[in-house]
C-alpha positions as CSV (number, residue, x, y, z in Angstrom):
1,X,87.1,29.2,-53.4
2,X,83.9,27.6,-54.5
3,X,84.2,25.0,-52.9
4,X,85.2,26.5,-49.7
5,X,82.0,28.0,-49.3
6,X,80.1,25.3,-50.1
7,X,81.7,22.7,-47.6
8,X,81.2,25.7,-45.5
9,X,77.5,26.0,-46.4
10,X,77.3,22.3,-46.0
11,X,79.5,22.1,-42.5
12,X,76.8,24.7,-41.3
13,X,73.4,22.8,-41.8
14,X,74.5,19.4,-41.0
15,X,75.7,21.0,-37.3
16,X,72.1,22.4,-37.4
17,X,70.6,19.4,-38.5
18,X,72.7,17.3,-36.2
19,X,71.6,20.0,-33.4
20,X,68.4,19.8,-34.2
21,X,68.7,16.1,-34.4
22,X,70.0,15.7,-30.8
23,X,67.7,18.2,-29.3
24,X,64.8,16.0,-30.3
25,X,66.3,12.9,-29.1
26,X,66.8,15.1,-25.7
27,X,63.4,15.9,-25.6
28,X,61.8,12.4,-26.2
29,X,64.2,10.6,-23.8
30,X,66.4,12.2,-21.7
31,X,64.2,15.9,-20.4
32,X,63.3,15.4,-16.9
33,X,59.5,15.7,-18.1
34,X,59.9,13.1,-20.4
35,X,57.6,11.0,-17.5
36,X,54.7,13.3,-18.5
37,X,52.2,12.1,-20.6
38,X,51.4,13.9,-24.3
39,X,51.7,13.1,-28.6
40,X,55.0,12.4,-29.4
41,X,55.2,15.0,-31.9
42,X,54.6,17.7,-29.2
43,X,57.0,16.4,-26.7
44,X,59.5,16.6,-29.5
45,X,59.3,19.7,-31.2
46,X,57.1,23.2,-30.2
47,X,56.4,23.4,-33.6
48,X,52.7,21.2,-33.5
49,X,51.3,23.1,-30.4
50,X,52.9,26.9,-32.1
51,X,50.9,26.1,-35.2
52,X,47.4,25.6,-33.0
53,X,48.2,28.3,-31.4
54,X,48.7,31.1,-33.7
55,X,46.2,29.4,-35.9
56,X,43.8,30.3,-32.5
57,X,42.7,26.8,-32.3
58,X,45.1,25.8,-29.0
59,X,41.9,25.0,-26.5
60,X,40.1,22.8,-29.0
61,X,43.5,21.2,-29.7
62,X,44.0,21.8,-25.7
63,X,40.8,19.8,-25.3
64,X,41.6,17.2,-27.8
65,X,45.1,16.2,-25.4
66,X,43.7,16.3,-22.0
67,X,40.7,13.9,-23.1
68,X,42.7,11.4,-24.3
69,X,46.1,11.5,-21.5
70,X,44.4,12.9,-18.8
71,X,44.8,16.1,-16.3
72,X,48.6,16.5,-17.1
73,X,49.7,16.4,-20.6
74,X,52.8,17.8,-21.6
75,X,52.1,20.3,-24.7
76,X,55.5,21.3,-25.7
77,X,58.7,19.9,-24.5
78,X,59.7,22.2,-21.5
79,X,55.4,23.0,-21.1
80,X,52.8,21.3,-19.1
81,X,49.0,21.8,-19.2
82,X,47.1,20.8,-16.4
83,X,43.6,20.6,-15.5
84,X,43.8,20.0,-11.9
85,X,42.1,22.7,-9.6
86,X,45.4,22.0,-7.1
87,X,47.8,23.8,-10.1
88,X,46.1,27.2,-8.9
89,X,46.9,27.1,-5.4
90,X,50.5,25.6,-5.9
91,X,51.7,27.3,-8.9
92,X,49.7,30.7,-8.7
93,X,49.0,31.0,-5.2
94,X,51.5,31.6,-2.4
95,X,53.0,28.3,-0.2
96,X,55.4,28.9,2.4
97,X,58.7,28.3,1.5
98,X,58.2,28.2,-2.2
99,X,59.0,30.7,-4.0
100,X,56.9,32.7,-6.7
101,X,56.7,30.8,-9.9
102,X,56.7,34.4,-13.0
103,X,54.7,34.9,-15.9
104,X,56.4,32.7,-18.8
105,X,53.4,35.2,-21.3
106,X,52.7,38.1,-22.5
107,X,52.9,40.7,-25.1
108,X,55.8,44.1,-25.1
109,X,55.0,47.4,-24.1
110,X,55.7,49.8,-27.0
111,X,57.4,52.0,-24.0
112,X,59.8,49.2,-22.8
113,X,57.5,49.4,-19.3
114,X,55.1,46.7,-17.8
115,X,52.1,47.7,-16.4
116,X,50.1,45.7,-13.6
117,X,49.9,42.8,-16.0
118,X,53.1,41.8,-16.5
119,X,54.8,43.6,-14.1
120,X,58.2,42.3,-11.5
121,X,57.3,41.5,-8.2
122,X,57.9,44.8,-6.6
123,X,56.4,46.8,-9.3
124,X,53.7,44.8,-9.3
125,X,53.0,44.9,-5.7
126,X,53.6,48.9,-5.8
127,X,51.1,49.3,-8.7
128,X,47.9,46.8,-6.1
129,X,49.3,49.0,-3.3
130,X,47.6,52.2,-5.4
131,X,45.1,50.9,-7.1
132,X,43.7,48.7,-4.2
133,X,41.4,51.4,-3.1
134,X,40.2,52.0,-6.7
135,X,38.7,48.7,-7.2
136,X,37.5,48.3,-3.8
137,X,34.0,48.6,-2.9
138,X,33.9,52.1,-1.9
139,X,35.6,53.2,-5.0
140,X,32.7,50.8,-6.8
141,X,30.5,53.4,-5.2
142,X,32.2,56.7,-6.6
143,X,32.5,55.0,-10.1
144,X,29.1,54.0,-10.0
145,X,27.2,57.1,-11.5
146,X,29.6,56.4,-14.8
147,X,29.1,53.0,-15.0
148,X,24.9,53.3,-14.3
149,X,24.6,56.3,-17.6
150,X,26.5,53.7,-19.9
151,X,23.6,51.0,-18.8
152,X,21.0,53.3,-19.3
153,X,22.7,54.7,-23.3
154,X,22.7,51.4,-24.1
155,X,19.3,51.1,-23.0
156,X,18.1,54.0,-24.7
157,X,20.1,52.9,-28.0
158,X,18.6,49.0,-28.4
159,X,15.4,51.1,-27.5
160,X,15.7,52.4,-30.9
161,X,17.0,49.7,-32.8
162,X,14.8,47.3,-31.2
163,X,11.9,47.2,-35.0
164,X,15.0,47.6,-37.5
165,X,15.4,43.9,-37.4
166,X,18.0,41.7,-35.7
167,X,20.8,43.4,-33.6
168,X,24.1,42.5,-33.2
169,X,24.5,42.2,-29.4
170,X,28.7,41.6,-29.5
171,X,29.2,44.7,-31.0
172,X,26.7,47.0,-28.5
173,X,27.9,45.2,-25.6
174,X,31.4,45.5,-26.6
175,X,31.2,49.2,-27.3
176,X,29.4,49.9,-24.0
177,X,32.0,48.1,-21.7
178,X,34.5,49.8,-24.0
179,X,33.0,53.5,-23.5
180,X,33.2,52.9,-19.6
181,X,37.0,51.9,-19.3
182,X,37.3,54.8,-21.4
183,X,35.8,57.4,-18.8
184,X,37.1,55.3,-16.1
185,X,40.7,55.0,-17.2
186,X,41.1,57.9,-19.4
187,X,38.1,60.7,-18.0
188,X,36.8,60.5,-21.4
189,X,34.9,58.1,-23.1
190,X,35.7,56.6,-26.6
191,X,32.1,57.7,-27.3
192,X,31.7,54.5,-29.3
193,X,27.6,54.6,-28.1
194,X,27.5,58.1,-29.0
195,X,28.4,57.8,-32.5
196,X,27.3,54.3,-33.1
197,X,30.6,52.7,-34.2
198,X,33.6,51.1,-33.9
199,X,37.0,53.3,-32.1
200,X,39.8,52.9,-33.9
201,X,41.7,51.8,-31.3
202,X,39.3,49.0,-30.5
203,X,40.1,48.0,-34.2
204,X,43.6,48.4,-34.2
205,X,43.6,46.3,-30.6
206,X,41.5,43.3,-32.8
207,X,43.7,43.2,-35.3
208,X,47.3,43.3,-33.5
209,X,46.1,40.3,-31.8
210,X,47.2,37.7,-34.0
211,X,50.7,38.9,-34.9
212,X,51.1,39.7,-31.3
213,X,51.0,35.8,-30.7
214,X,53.0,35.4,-34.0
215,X,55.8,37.7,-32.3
216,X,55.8,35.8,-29.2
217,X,56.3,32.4,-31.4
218,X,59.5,34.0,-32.9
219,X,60.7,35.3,-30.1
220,X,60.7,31.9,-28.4
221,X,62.6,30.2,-32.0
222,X,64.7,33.4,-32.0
223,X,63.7,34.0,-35.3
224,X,62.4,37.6,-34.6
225,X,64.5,38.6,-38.1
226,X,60.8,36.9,-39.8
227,X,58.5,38.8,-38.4
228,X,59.0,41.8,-41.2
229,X,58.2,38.7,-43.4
230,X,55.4,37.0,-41.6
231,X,53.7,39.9,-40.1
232,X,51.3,42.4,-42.8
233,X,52.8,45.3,-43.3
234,X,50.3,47.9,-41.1
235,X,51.3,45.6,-37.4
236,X,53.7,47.7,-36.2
237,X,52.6,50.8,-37.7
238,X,49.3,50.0,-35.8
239,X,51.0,49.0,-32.5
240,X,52.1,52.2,-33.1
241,X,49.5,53.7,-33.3
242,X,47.5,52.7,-30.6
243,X,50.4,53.9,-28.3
244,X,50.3,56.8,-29.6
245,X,46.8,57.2,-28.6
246,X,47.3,56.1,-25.0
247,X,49.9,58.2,-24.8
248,X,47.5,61.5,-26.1
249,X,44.7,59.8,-23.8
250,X,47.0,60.3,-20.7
251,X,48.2,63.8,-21.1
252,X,44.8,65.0,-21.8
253,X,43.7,63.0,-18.2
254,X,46.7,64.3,-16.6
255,X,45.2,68.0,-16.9
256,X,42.6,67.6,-15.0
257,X,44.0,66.8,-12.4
258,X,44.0,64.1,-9.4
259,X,40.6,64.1,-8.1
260,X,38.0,63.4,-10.8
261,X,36.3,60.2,-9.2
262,X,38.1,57.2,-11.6
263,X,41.1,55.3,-11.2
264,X,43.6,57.5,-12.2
265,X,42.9,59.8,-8.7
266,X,44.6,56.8,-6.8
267,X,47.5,56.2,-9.7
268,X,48.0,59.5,-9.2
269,X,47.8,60.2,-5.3
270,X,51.5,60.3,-5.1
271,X,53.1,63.2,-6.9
272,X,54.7,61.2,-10.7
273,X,58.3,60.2,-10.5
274,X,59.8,62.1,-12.6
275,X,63.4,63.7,-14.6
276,X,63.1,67.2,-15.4
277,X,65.5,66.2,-18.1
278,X,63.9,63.1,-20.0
279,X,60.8,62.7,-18.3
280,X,61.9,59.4,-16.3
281,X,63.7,58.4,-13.2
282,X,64.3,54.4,-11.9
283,X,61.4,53.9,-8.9
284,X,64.1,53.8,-5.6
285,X,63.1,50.8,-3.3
286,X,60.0,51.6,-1.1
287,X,59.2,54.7,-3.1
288,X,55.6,55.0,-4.1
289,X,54.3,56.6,-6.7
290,X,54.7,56.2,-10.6
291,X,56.3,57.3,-13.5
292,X,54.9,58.6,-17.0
293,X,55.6,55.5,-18.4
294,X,54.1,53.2,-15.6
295,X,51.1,55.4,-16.0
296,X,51.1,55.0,-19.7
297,X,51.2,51.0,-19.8
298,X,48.5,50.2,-17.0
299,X,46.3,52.5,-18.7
300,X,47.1,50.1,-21.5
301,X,46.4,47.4,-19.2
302,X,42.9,48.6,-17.9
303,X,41.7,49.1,-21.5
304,X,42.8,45.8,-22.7
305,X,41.3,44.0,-19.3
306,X,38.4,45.8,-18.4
307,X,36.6,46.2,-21.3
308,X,36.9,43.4,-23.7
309,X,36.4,40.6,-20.9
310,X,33.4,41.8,-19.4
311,X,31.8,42.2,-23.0
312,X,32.5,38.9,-23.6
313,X,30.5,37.3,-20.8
314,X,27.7,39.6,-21.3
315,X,27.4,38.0,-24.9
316,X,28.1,34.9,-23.9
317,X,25.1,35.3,-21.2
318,X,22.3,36.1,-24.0
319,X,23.4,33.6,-26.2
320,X,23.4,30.8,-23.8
321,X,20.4,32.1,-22.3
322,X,18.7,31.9,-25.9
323,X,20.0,28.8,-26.5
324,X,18.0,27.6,-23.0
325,X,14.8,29.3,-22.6
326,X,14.1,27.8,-19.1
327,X,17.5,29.5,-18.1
328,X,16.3,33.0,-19.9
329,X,12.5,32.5,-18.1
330,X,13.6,32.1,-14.8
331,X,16.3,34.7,-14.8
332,X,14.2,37.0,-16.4
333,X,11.3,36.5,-13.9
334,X,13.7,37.0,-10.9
335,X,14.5,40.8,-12.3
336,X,11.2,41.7,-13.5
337,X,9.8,40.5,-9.9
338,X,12.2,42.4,-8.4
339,X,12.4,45.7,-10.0
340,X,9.3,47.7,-10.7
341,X,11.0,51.0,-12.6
342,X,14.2,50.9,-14.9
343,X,15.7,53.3,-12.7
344,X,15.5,51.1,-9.5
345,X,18.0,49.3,-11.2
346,X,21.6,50.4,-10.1
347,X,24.6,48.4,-9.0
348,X,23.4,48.2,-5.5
349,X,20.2,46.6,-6.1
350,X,21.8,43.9,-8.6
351,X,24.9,42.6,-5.8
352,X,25.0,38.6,-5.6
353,X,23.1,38.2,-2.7
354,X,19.5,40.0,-3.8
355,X,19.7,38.6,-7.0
356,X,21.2,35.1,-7.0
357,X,20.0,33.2,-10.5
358,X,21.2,36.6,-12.0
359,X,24.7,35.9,-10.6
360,X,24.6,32.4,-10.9
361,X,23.8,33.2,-14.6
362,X,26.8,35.3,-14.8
363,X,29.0,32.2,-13.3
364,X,27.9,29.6,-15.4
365,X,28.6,31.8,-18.8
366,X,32.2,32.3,-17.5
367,X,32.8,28.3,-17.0
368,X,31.1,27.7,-19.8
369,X,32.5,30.1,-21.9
370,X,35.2,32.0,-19.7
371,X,36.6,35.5,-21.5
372,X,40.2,34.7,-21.2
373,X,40.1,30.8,-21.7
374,X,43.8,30.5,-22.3
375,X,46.1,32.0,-19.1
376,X,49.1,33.1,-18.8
377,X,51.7,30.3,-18.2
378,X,53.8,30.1,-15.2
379,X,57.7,29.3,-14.7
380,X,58.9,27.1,-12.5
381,X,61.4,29.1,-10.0
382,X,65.0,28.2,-9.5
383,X,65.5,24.7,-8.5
384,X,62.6,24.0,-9.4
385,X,59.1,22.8,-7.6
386,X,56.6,20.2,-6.8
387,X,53.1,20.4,-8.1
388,X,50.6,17.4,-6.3
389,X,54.2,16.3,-5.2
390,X,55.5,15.6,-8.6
391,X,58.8,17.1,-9.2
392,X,59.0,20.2,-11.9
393,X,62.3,21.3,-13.2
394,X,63.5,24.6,-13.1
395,X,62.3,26.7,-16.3
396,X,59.3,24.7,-17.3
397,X,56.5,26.3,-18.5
398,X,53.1,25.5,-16.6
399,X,49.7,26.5,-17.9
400,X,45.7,26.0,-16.3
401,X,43.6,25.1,-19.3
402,X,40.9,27.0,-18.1
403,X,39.0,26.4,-21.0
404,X,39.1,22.4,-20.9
405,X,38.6,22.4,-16.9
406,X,36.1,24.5,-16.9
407,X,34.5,21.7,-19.4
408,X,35.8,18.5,-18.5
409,X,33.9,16.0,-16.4
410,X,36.9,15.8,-14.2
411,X,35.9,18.8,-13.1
412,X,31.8,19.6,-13.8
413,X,29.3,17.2,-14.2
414,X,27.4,17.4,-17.7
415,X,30.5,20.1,-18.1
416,X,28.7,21.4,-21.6
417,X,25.3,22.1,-20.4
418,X,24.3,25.7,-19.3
419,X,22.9,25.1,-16.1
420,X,22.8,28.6,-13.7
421,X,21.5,26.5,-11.1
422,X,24.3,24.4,-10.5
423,X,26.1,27.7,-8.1
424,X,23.3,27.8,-6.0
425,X,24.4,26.6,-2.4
426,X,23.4,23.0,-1.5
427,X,20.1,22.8,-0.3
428,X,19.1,26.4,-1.6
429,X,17.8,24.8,-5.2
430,X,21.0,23.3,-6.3
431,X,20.3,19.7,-8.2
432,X,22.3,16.9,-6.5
433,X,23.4,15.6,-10.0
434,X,26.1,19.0,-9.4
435,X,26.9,19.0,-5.5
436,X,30.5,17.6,-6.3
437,X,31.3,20.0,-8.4
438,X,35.1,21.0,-8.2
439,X,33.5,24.8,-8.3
440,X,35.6,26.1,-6.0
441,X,38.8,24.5,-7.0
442,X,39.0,25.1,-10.7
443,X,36.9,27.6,-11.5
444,X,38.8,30.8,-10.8
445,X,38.0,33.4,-14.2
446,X,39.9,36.1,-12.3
447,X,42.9,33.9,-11.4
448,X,43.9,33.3,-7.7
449,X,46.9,34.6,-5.4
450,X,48.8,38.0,-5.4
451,X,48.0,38.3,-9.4
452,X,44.4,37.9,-9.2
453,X,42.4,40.3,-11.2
454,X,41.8,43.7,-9.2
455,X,38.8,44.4,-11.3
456,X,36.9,41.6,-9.8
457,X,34.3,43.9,-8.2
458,X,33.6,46.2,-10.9
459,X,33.6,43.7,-13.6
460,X,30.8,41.7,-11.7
461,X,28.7,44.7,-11.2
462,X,28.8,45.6,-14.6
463,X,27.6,42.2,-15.9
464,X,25.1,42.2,-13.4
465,X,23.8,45.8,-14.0
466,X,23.6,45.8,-17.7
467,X,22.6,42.1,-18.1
468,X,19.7,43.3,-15.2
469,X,18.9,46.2,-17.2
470,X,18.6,44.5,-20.5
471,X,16.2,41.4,-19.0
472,X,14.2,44.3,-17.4
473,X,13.9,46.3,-20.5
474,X,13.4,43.9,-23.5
475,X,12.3,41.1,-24.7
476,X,15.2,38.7,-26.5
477,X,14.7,36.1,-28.6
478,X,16.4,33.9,-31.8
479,X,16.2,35.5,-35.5
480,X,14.5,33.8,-37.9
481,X,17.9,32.5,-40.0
482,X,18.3,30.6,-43.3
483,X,19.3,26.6,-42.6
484,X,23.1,28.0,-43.0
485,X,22.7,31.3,-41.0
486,X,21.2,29.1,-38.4
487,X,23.8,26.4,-37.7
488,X,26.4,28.9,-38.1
489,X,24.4,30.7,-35.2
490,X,23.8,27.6,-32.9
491,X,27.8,27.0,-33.8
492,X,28.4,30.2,-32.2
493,X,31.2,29.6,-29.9
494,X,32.8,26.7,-31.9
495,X,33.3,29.3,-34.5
496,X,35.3,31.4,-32.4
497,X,39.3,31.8,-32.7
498,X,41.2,32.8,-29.9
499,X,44.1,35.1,-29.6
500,X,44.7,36.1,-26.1
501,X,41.0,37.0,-26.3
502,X,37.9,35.0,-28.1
503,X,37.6,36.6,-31.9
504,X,33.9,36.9,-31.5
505,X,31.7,36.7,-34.8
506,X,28.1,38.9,-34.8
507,X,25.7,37.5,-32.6
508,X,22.5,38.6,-34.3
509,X,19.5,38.6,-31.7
510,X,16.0,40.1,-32.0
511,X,14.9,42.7,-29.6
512,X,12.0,43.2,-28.6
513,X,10.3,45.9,-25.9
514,X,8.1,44.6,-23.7
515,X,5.0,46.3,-23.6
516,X,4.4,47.4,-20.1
517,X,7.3,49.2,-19.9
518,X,7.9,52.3,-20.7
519,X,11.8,53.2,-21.4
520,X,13.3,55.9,-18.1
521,X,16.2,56.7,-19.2
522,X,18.4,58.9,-16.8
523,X,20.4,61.7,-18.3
524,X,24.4,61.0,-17.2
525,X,26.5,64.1,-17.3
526,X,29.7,63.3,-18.6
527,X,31.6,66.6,-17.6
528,X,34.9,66.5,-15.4
C-alpha cells in the first residue's frame, strides 16, 4: 500500500514536471510570439516578470527590456510591451472592422460588480452615457464652488504650517484631492484637511495595494489556495472593510437625494434598478439607470481614480519644479503676473489657454512622472489582430509602457529632463531641439478611445487650480537635509514602488509666505 502511494506521488510530479517541461519548450519555440524579441527567461516562464511586478519594480525592469530589444519586447510568454505611440490607436482605440480588444487587468469588486473601470462593453457604455454630463464642462462649473474651498483650506492650512519647519507636500496634497472626491462622490468629505490626518480608508486603500497585485499573480498560476498563506492576515479583513465603508458612504448620499450638485445627481437621474425582494435586478438591454451595486462600485471607482492620481502630479510638479529653479521661476512669474488677489484665482482664470507654462508644467510632470505609469493590458479579440501589421494571436496580453515611452528617446528628446517648454506650440517659445516630439502619439495619461478617463476635465483644473494657488501664495524651496537625507531626497522618484499606483515616500519641502501677500481665504460652506 506504501508503495502504491508513492509511485502514485511520484507518477504525479513527473506529469507535472514533464508538463511543465513541455510548456517551456512551447513557449521558447513553438508560441506564435516566439518571433518577438525579449530575455529568454521571460519568454519561458511568467515567473521573472511576476516577481518585478509584485516586488513594484516592473517599469524599472520594464525600462531595462525595451532599452536593450527595442519598442516590442515580449515580457511574459503570451504578453507584449510596447512602446510605440501606434499601440494606442490600434489596440485601445476603435478601427473599423476590428473588434474591441478587453481589459486583460484589474482588481475584484468585493460586491461581485464592475464599476466604470472594468466594466463589459454595455455596462460600460451605460455607466459614460450617465456620467458624461457630470464630467463635462458645465458640470465642471457646478462642482466648481467644492473644488475652489478645498484650494483655499489647503491654503489656509500650509499658511499655518508654513515656520514649523519642512512640510510634507505628498501627504497635504494627497489629503486635499482626497477630501474633494469625497464631497464630490460621496456629499461628504473625508475631512482629512479638517482634522489634519490620514482617513482610514485612504490607509486601508495603501495597504491592500500590494496583495491586490499578489492576488492577481495567483489567480493567473491558479494557485489562489496561497493567498491565505502569502497575504498578512488583516488583507481581506481590510478589503473588507473599506467596502464596508463605501457601502455606509452611499446610503448616507442616497438620502439626500438626486439633486445636490456632484456626480451622483447624474448616476442617479434615472430612478435605481431595483428587487423589492434582495435589493437587485439584471440591467434589461437598453435600460438605463443603475443598480445598488453599480452605484456602490463606481463610487469605488471615483475614489480610487480621482483622488490619488491627481495628488500624484501635483507632488510630482513641486518636486520637479525644485529640482529646476528656472522651471519654478518662470512658472511662478506667469501666476503672480497674472493674478493680483488669492481670490481671483478660480478654475476659470487657471484653463490652458490663459495660463500656458502653468499647463505645460502640468504636462511635462505627467510624462515625466505620469500617476498611473503602468496600464491596464489589453487582450487580443478572437482570431486575433494586427498591431503596425504584425500579426497578434488571439488571447495575448498587450500592454503600453507608459512609463518607459514617456522616457525613451524613441519617443522624447532628452526624455529625463524636466522641460515645461517643450508643449508649447512651434513657434510660440518651443526649443527646436523638441519639435519632433512623438507628443501627441504616446503621450496619452488619461488613455485614448471609448475607455479614456472621463475625469479628464476636472482632474486638469484641479492641478491647475491648486498648483496656481500654491505658486501664488508661497514661496517653495529645498530643506536644508543631512548628505543621506539629501540624496535620498534628489532620489525621490527612483525610490518609489509601484503597485497600481506610485508608493510615494514624504516629500519634505520648505514653505515659505511671501511677503506681499496677505492670505484671503474664502469661507466654503459645506452644507447639502
Amino acid at each position: 500500500m506504501t508503495i502504491s502511494v508513492l509511485l502514485l506521488i511520484e507518477t504525479v510530479l513527473a506529469l507535472c514536471a514533464a508538463k511543465a517541461v513541455y510548456q517551456v519548450i512551447y513557449n521558447l519555440y513553438l508560441s506564435p510570439l516566439k518571433h518577438f524579441p525579449g530575455p529568454i527567461l521571460y519568454r519561458a516562464t511568467s515567473i521573472p516578470f511576476d516577481i518585478e511586478w509584485v516586488n513594484g519594480r516592473s517599469h524599472i525592469a520594464l525600462t531595462r527590456l525595451h532599452d536593450k530589444y527595442g519598442p516590442i519586447v515580449r515580457v511574459r510568454p503570451n504578453e507584449l510591451s510596447y512602446i510605440d505611440g501606434r499601440v494606442w490607436k490600434e489596440v485601445y482605440g476603435y478601427r473599423s472592422g476590428h473588434e474591441e480588444w478587453f481589459k486583460g487587468d484589474g482588481f475584484k469588486y468585493v460586491n461581485g460588480t464592475p464599476g466604470i473601470t472594468l466594466a463589459p462593453k454595455e455596462a460600460h457604455r451605460r455607466y459614460r452615457r450617465s456620467l458624461a454630463h457630470a464630467f463635462s464642462n458645465q458640470g465642471l462649473k457646478e462642482q466648481t464652488p467644492r473644488i475652489q474651498g478645498y484650494a483655499d483650506e489647503l491654503v489656509a492650512i500650509l499658511e499655518k504650517y508654513k515656520d514649523l519647519g519642512p512640510v510634507d507636500m505628498v501627504k497635504w496634497l494627497s489629503w486635499t484631492t482626497t477630501d474633494i472626491i469625497g464631497d464630490l462622490a460621496f456629499g461628504e468629505s473625508f475631512d482629512c484637511l479638517k482634522s489634519e490626518k490620514e482617513h482610514h480608508f485612504l490607509a486601508l486603500t495603501f495597504k491592500v495595494l500590494r496583495p491586490a497585485l499578489v492576488i492577481a499573480v495567483l489567480e493567473r498560476w491558479n494557485l489562489m489556495i496561497l493567498a491565505f498563506f502569502l497575504l498578512p492576515g488583516d488583507t481581506i479583513p481590510g478589503i473588507k472593510s473599506n467596502a464596508q465603508y463605501i457601502w455606509e458612504k452611499l446610503q448616507k448620499r442616497l438620502s439626500y437625494g438626486k439633486a445636490r450638485g456632484d456626480f451622483f445627481d447624474y448616476l442617479l437621474k434615472h430612478d435605481l434598478v431595483v428587487d423589492s425582494e434582495n435589493g437587485f435586478k439584471e440591467m434589461k438591454e437598453g435600460q438605463e439607470g443603475f443598480t445598488i451595486q453599480e452605484l456602490e462600485s463606481n463610487a469605488q471607482d471615483f475614489v480610487f481614480a480621482g483622488s490619488e492620481t491627481t495628488a500624484t502630479v501635483l507632488s510630482g510638479a513641486i518636486y520637479f519644479l525644485l529640482r529646476n529653479p528656472r522651471a519654478l521661476a518662470s512658472v511662478a512669474q506667469e501666476v503672480r503676473t497674472r493674478f493680483s488677489r488669492s481670490e481671483d484665482i478660480t478654475v476659470a482664470s487657471t484653463n490652458a489657454l490663459d495660463m500656458p507654462y502653468l499647463d505645460a508644467v502640468c504636462h511635462e510632470t505627467m510624462r515625466i512622472y505620469d500617476p498611473v505609469p503602468l496600464f491596464a493590458a489589453r487582450v487580443a479579440p478572437k482570431g486575433g489582430d494586427t498591431i503596425n501589421g504584425a500579426y497578434v494571436p488571439e488571447g495575448t496580453r498587450v500592454q503600453c509602457a507608459k512609463y518607459v515611452a514617456n522616457r525613451s528617446e524613441y519617443n522624447f528628446a532628452k526624455p529625463h529632463d524636466f522641460v515645461p517648454e517643450r508643449w508649447f506650440p512651434v513657434g510660440e517659445g518651443r526649443p527646436k531641439t523638441f519639435e519632433n516630439d512623438n507628443r501627441h502619439g504616446v503621450f496619452l495619461p488619461f488613455s485614448f478611445g471609448s475607455r479614456n478617463c472621463l475625469g479628464i476635465n476636472m482632474a486638469k483644473a484641479e492641478m491647475h487650480l491648486i498648483l496656481a494657488k500654491l505658486l501664488w501664495q508661497f514661496d517653495f524651496s529645498r530643506p536644508n537635509l543631512s548628505t543621506k537625507e539629501k540624496d535620498e531626497w534628489d532620489l525621490w522618484v527612483e525610490r518609489q514602488k509601484v503597485w497600481f499606483l506610485w508608493m510615494k515616500p514624504p516629500l519634505m519641502v520648505d514653505v515659505k509666505k511671501r511677503k506681499d501677500v496677505s492670505v484671503c481665504r474664502q469661507e466654503y460652506n459645506r452644507s447639502i
